[in-house]
C-alpha positions as CSV (number, residue, x, y, z in Angstrom):
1,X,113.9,345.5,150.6
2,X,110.9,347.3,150.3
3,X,109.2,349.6,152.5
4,X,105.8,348.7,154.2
5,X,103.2,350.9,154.5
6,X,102.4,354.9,153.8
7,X,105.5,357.4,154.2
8,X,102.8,359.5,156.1
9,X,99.6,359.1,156.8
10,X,96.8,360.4,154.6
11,X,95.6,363.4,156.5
12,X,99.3,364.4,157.6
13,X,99.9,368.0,158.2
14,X,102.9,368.8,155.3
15,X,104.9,371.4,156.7
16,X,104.5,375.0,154.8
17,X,107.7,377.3,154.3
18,X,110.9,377.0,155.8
19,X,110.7,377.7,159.4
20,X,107.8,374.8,160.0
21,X,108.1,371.4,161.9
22,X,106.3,368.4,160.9
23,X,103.1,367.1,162.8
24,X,102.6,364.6,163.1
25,X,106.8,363.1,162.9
26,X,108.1,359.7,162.2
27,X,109.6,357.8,165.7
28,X,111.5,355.8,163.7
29,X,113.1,358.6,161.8
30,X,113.4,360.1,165.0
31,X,114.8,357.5,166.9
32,X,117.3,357.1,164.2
33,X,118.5,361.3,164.2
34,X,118.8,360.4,167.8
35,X,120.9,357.6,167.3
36,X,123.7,359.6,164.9
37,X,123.5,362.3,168.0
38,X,124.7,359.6,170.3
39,X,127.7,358.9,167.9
40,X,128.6,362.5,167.3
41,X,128.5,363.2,171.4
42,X,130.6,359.9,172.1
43,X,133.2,360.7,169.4
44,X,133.3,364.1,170.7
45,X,133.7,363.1,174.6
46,X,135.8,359.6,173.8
47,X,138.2,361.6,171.1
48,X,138.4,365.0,172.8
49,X,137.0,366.5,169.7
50,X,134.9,369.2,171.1
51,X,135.1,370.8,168.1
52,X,131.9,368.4,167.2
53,X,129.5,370.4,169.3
54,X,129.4,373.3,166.8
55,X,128.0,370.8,164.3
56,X,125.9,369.0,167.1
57,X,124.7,372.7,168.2
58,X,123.7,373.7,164.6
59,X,121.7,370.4,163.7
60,X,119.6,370.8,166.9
61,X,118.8,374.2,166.0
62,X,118.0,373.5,162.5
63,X,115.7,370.8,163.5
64,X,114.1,373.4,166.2
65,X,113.5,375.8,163.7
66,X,112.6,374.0,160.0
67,X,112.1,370.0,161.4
68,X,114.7,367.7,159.4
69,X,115.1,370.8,155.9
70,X,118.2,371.7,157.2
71,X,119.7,369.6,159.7
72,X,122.3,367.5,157.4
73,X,121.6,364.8,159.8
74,X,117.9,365.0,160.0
75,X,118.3,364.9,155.7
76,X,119.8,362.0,155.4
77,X,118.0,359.7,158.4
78,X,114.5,361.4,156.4
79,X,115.7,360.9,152.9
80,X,118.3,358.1,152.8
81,X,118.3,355.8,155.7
82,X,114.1,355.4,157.1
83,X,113.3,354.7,153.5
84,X,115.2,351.9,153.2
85,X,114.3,350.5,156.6
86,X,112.0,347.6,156.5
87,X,110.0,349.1,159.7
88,X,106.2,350.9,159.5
89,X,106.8,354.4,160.1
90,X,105.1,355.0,164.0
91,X,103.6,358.3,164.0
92,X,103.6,361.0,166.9
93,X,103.0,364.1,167.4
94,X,105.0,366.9,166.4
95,X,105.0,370.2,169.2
96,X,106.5,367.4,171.8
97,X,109.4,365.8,169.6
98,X,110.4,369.9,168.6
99,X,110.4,370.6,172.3
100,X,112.9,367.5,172.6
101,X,114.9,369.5,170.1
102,X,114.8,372.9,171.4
103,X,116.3,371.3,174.7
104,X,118.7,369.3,172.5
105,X,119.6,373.0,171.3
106,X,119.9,374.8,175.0
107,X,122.4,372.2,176.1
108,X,124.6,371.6,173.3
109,X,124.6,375.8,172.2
110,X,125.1,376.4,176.1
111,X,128.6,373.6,175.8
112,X,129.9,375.0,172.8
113,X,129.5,378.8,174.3
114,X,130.7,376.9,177.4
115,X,134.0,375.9,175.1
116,X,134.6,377.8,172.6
117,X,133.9,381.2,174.5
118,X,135.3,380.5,177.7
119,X,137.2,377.3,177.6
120,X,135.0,375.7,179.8
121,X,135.8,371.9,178.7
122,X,134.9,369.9,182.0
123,X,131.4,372.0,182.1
124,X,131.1,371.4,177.9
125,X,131.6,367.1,179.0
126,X,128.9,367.5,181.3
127,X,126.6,368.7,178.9
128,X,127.5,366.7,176.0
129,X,127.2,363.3,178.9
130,X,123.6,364.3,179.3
131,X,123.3,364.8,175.7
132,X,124.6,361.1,175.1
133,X,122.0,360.3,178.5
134,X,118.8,361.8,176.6
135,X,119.9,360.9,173.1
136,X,120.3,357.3,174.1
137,X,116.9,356.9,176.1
138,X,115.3,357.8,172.8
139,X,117.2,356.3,170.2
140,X,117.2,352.7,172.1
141,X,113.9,352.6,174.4
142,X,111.9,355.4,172.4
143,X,111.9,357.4,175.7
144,X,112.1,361.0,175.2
145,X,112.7,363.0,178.0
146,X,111.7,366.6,176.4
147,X,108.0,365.0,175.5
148,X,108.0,363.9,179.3
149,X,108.9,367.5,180.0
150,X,106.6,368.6,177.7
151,X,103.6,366.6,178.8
152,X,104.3,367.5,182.4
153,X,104.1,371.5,181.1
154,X,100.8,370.5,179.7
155,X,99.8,369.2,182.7
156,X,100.1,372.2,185.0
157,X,99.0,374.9,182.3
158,X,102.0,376.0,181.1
159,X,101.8,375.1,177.7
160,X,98.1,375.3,176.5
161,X,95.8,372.4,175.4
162,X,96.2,373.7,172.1
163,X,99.4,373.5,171.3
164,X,99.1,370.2,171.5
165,X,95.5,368.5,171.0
166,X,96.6,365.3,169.4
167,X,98.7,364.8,173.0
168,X,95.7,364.8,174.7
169,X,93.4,362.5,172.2
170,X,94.5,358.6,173.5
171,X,92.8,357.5,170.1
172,X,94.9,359.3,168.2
173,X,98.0,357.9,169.4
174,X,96.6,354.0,169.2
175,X,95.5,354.4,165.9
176,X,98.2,352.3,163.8
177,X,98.4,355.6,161.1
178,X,98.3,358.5,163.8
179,X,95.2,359.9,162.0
């Protein structure tokens, strides 16, 4: 198979030094990390291997802090599996999709300390269930509830225009490259 069209688009911001995120990001790639989430929170909650959420809790920080660089998961969705893929890469902006992942990181670091601190394991399901919830909305219907949150923080002020312009540009986001 060979992959249609640009890996980014031309005017994409490459992401400088370690502790950067990507902007603008790859849905499909995204959708895809969100997928192996869904699978690593199911086997964790249907095997009673809670064990998983230290590696769940460590990719969602890693993506927080340096995009996919050193999420293991976010390497090989970026590297191996999207390049493959027969789809156009759908670009969208990046300070959303790194919100998604810094709630990601609250909720599974909070279940691990949950578990692993103070052998909370009913409150460490919980969690992990919304995990599975969230992680599924955007790996099946591309519907990501930390960019829902994130716009809706836009909205009232608390995050600045700034932070975000291309979330506010509609031409931007019909524009079949993202630029």
């Amino acid at each position: 198979m060979t992959r249609r069209g640009p890996t980014r688009p031309p005017d994409a911001f490459e992401a400088d030094g370690l502790f950067s995120f990507p902007d603008p990001v790859n849905e499909v790639s995204a959708r895809l990390v969100a997928g192996g989430v869904v699978l690593m929170a199911l086997a964790a909650i249907v095997f009673g291997q809670l064990w998983i959420l230290a590696p769940l809790a460590y990719g969602f920080v890693a993506r927080v802090l340096t995009g996919p660089t050193l999420s293991p998961l976010g390497q090989l969705v970026t590297r191996v599996i999207t390049p493959v893929l027969p789809f156009e890469p759908k670009w969208v902006p990046g300070p959303p999709k790194r919100f998604a992942q810094g709630m990601g990181a609250t909720i599974t670091v909070t279940a691990a300390v949950l578990w692993f601190g103070y052998g909370l394991s009913g409150a460490a399901y919980v969690l992990l269930a919304a995990i599975v919830v969230a992680a599924t909305l955007e790996s099946v219907f591309a519907i990501c509830l930390g960019c829902i949150v994130f716009s809706g923080l836009m909205r009232v002020g608390v995050i600045p225009a700034e932070v975000c312009e291309k979330c506010n540009d509609p031409t931007w986001l019909r524009s079949p490259t993202g630029a």
